[in-house]
C-alpha positions as CSV (number, residue, x, y, z in Angstrom):
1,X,12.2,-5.7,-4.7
2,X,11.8,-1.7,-3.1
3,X,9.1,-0.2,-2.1
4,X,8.6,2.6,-5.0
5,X,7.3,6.0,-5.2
6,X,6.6,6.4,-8.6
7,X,4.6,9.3,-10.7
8,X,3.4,8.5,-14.5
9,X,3.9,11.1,-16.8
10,X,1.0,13.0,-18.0
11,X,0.1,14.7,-21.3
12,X,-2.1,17.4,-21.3
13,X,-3.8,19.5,-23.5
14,X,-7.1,21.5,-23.6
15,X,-9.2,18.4,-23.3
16,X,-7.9,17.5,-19.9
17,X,-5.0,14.9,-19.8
18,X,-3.2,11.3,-20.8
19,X,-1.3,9.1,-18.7
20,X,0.0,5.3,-18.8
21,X,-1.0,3.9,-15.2
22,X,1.0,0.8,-16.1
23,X,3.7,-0.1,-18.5
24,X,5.2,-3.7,-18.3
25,X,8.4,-2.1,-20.0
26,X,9.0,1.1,-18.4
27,X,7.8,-0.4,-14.8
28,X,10.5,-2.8,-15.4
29,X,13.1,-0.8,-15.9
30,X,12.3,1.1,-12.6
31,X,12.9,-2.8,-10.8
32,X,8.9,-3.5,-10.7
33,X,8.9,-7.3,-12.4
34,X,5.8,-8.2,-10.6
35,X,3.0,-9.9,-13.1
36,X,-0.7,-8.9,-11.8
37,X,-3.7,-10.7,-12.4
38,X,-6.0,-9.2,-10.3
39,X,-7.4,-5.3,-10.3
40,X,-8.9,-4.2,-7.1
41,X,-10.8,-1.2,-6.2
42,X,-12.2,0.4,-3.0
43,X,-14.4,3.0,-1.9
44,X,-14.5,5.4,1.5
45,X,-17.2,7.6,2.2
46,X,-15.3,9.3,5.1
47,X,-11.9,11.1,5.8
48,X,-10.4,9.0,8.0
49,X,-10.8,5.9,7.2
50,X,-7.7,2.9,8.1
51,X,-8.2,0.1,5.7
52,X,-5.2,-2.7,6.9
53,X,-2.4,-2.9,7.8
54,X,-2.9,-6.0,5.2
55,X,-0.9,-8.7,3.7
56,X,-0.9,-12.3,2.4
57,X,1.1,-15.1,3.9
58,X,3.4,-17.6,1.5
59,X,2.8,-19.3,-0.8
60,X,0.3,-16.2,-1.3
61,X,2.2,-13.0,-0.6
62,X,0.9,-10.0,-2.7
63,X,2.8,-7.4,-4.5
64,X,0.9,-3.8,-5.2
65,X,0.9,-1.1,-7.3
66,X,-2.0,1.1,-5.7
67,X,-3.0,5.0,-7.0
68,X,-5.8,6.8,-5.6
69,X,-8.3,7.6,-8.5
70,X,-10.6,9.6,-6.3
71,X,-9.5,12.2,-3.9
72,X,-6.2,11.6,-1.6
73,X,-4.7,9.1,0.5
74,X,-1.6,8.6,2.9
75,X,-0.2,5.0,1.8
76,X,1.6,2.9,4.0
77,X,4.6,0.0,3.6
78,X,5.7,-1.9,6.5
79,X,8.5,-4.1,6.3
80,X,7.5,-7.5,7.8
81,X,10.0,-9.8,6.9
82,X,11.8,-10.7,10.1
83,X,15.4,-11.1,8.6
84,X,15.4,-7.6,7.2
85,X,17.6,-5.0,8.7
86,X,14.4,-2.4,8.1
87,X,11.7,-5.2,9.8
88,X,9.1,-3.2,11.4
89,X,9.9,-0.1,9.7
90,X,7.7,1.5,7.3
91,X,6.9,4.1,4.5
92,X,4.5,6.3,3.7
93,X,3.4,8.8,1.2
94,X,0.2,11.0,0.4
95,X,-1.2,9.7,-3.1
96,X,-4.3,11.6,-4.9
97,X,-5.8,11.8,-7.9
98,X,-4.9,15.0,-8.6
99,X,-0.7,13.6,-8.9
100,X,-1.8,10.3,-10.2
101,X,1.1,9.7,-8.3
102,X,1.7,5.4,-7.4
103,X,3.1,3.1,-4.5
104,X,4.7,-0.1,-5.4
105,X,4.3,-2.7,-2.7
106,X,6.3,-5.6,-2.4
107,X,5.2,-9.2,-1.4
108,X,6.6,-9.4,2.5
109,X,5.6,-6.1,3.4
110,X,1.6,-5.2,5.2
111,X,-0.2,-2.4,2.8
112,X,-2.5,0.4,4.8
113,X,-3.7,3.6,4.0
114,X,-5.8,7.0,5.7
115,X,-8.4,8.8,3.5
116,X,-7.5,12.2,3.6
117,X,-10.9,13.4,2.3
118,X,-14.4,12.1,1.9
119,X,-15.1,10.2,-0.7
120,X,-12.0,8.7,-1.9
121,X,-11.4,5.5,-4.7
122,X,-8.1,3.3,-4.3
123,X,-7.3,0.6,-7.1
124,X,-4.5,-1.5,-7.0
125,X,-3.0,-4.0,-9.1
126,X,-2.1,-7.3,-6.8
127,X,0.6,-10.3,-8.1
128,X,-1.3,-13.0,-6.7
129,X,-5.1,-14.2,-6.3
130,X,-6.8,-13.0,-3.4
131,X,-6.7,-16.2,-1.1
132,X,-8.5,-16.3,2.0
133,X,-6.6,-18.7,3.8
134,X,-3.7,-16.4,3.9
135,X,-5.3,-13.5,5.1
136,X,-3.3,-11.5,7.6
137,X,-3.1,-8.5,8.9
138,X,-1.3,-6.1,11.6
139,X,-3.3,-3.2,13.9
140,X,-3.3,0.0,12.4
141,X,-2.0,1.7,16.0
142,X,0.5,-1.1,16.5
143,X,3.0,0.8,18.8
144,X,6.0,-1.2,17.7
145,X,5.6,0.5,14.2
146,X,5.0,3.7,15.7
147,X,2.9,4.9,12.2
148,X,2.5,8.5,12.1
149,X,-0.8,8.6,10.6
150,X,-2.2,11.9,9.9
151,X,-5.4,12.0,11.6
152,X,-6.5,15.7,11.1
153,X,-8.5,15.9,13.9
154,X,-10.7,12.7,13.3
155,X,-11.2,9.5,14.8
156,X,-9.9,6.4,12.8
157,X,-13.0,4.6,10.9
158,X,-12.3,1.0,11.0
159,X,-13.9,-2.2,9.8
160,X,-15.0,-4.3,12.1
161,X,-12.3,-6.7,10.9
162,X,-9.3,-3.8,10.9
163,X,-10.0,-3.4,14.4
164,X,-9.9,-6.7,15.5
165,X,-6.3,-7.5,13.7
166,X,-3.2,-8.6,16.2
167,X,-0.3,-6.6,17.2
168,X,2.4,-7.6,15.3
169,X,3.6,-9.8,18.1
170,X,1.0,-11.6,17.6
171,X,0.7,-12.4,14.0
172,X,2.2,-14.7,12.1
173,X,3.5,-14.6,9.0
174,X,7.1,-15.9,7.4
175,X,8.5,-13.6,4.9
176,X,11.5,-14.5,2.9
177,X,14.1,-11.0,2.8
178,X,15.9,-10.7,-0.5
179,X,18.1,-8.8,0.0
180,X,17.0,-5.0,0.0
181,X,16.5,-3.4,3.1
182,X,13.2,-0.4,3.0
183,X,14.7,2.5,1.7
184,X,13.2,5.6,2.5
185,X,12.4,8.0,-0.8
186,X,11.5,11.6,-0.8
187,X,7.9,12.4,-1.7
């Protein structure tokens, strides 16, 4: 599967608007087959704010769909499986509420994102059961993924677990490729 940039339509009127966040059939049509069973949701009081870079090992790996219901974010992909031509590389692109804009996240790829204003909400629909066992995760300033994160002028606010996360050389993880290299899209 691709990493995906995708904006729901929205219909508005004088009340305000309308919009399908997901759509089993139209999602699939755009390639997104992924079956979620779990909703998450997360709150940052501060601009700034790094929560990953994330991911689930196999048998576990997590798929994504993530929208920012609260404010605006900078959303990250990285490529982790080792036998893509794109490993290491990554994606991003600024989702808010006020776009209602998306980012599909494939299993085999870490998931991170910036707050770009106080107090922002993130949900995001996950594939698989959270699973603690195969908690991973990547450093945020990894310099082999080079991330341009747009700071504005702040310093990163990390969990105490974010900021204890291996470089990438030193995490494991065994991601299968299928195929599709990360394709960059235009926001």
């Amino acid at each position: 599967m691709l990493v995906k940039h995708i904006t729901p339509q929205r219909f508005a009127d004088a009340r305000g608007w309308f919009t399908e966040t997901w759509n089993e059939d139209r999602f699939q049509k755009l390639g997104v087959n992924s079956q979620f069973c779990q909703d998450n949701q997360s709150a940052s009081v501060k601009a700034g704010t790094i929560r990953g870079i994330h991911f689930q090992r196999t048998p576990h790996a997590q798929a994504k769909l993530v929208r920012c219901l609260k404010g605006s974010i900078f959303d990250v992909a990285v490529d982790l499986r080792r036998a893509s031509p794109t490993f290491k590389k990554w994606v991003g692109v600024e989702l808010s509420a006020e776009r209602g804009n998306q980012l599909f996240v494939p299993a085999g790829f870490g998931h991170a994102f910036i707050t770009l204003e106080d107090d922002c909400h993130v949900a995001y629909k996950v594939d698989a059961y959270y699973a603690p066992q195969a908690d991973g995760g990547i450093r945020w300033d990894d310099p082999e993924l080079a991330i341009d994160w747009p700071m504005r002028g702040t310093a990163p606010i990390l969990s105490d677990k974010d900021a204890s996360l291996p470089f990438l050389s030193d995490s494991a993880f065994d991601f299968p490729y299928d195929g599709n290299p990360l394709v960059p899209f235009s926001n």
